[in-house]
C-alpha positions as CSV (number, residue, x, y, z in Angstrom):
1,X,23.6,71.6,260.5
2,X,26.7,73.3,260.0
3,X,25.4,77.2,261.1
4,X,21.9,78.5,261.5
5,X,18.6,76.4,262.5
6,X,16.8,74.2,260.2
7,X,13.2,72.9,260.1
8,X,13.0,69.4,259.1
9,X,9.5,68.0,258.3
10,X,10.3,64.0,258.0
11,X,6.6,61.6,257.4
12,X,4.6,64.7,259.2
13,X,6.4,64.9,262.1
14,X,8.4,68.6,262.6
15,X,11.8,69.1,263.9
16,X,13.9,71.8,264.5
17,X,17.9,71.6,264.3
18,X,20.5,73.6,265.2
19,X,24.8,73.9,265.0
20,X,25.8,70.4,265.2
21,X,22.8,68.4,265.2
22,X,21.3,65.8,262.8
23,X,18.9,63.5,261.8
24,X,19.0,60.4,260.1
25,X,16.1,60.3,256.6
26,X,15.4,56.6,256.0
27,X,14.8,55.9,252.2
28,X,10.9,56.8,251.9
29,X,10.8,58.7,254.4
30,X,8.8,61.9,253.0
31,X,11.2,64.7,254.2
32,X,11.2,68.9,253.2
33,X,14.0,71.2,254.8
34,X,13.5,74.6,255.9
35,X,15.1,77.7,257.3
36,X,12.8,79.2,259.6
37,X,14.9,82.1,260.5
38,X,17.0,85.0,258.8
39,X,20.1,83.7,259.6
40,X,21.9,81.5,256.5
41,X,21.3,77.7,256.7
42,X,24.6,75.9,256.1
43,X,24.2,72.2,255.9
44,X,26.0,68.8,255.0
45,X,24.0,66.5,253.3
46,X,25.5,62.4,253.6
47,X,24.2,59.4,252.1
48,X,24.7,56.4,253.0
49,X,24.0,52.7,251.1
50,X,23.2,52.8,247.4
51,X,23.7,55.7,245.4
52,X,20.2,57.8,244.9
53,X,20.0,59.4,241.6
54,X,18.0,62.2,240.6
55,X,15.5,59.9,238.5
56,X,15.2,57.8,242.1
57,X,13.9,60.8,243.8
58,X,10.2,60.9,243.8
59,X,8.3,64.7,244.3
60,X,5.2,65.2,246.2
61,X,2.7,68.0,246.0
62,X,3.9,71.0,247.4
63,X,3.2,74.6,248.8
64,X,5.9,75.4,246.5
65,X,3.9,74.3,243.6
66,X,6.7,72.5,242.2
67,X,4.8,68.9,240.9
């Protein structure tokens, strides 16, 4: 997280993050980001391993209705 706090939901399991903090998303792992507050969310996003295209990503059921 580069500025603000961000709400990271990774296999069920909720975290918040804030200025230079991170998490590591294993490949599988279920994950949704969110800003919970009014404040912009900057973040940097690095992969690491294989290259993940967007056909590799798989989308689940959503509030978001996005399926």
């Amino acid at each position: 997280v580069v500025k603000g706090v961000a709400e990271v939901t990774l296999d069920g399991k909720v975290m918040t993050l804030r200025e230079n903090e991170s998490t590591y998303i294993p490949i599988g792992g279920v994950h949704r980001l969110a800003n919970p507050g009014s404040e912009l969310l900057e973040v940097v996003e690095v992969q690491t391993g294989d290259y993940v295209e967007e056909d590799d990503i798989v989308r689940y059921e959503d509030i978001y209705a996005r399926v």
